[in-house]
N, C-alpha and C positions, 0 to 999 in steps of 0.2 A: 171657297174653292179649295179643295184640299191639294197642299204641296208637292210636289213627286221629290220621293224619296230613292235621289240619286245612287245611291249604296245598299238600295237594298237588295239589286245584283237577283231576284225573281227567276232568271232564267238558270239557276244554277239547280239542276233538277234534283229534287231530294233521292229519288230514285235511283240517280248516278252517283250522287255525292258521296262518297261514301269509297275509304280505305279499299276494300276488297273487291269492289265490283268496280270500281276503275282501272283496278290490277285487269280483272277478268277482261272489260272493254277496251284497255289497247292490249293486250293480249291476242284478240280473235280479230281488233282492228288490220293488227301484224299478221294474220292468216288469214286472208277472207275465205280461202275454203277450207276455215274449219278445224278445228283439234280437237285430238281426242281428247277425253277428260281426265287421263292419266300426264299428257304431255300439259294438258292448262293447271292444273295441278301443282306440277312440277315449277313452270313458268313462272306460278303467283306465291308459291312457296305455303301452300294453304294445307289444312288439313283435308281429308274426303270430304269427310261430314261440314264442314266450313267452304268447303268450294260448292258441295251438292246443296245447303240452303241458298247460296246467295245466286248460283246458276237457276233454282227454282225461281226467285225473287226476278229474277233478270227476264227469266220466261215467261212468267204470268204479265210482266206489264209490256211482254212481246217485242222484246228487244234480242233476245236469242232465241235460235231455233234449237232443240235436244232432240237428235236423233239417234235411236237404238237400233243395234245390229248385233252382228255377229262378224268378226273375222275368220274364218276356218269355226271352228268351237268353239271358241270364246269371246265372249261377248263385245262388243265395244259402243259405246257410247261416244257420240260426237257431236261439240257445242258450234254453232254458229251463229254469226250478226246477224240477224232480217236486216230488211233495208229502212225499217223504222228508227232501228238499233246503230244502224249507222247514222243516216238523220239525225237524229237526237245526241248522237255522243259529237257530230260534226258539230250540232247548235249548241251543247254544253260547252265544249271546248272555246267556244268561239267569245259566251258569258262570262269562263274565266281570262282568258287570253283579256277581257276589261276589266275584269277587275284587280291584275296584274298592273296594267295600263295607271288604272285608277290608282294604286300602290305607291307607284313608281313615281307618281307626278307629284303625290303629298308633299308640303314644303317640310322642309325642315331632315326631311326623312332618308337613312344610308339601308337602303334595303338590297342589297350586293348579296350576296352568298359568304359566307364566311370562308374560308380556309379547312379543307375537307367536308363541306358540308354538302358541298352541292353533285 
């Protein structure tokens, strides 16, 4: 019978996992209707071309919606959660929120925040 493997923490979706697109996802979490893709930008501290792959990435596995327009003349682009996107970032959060849990309980272990770090 094979063991379960406590810490292997599975539900931490590779998809989410990840520097940039965690930015992006409580980013749009923080607007549920939506920003431009100049104001998430801004927000993630990203470059274009670094916001526009990983917004693509976020899209294709249908966790944002990318919507094109136009303001007056000029164009605008605006990123939003689907409600999958939200689902999923609710159930990632929830996989780290134990494995925080898990951290915290280790004997031995001073896992505080240091002084300016947090």
């Amino acid at each position: 019978m094979p063991r379960k493997a406590p810490f292997a923490f599975d539900g931490l979706d590779r998809l989410l996992h990840e520097k940039s697109r965690l930015s992006i996802l409580t980013s749009l979490t923080d607007h549920p209707q939506g920003l431009s893709f100049t104001e998430l930008r801004d927000l993630c501290g990203m470059t274009d071309g670094n916001l526009s792959r990983h917004v693509q990435i976020l899209e294709e596995g249908g966790l944002v919606q990318v919507t094109k327009g136009f303001e007056g003349r000029r164009p605008l682009t605006t990123c939003q959660l689907t409600d999958e996107g939200r689902n999923r970032f609710a159930d990632y959060l929830a996989v780290l929120e134990q494995v925080l849990r898990s951290a915290r309980q280790a004997p031995d272990q001073n896992l505080s925040p240091k002084k300016g770090t947090a």
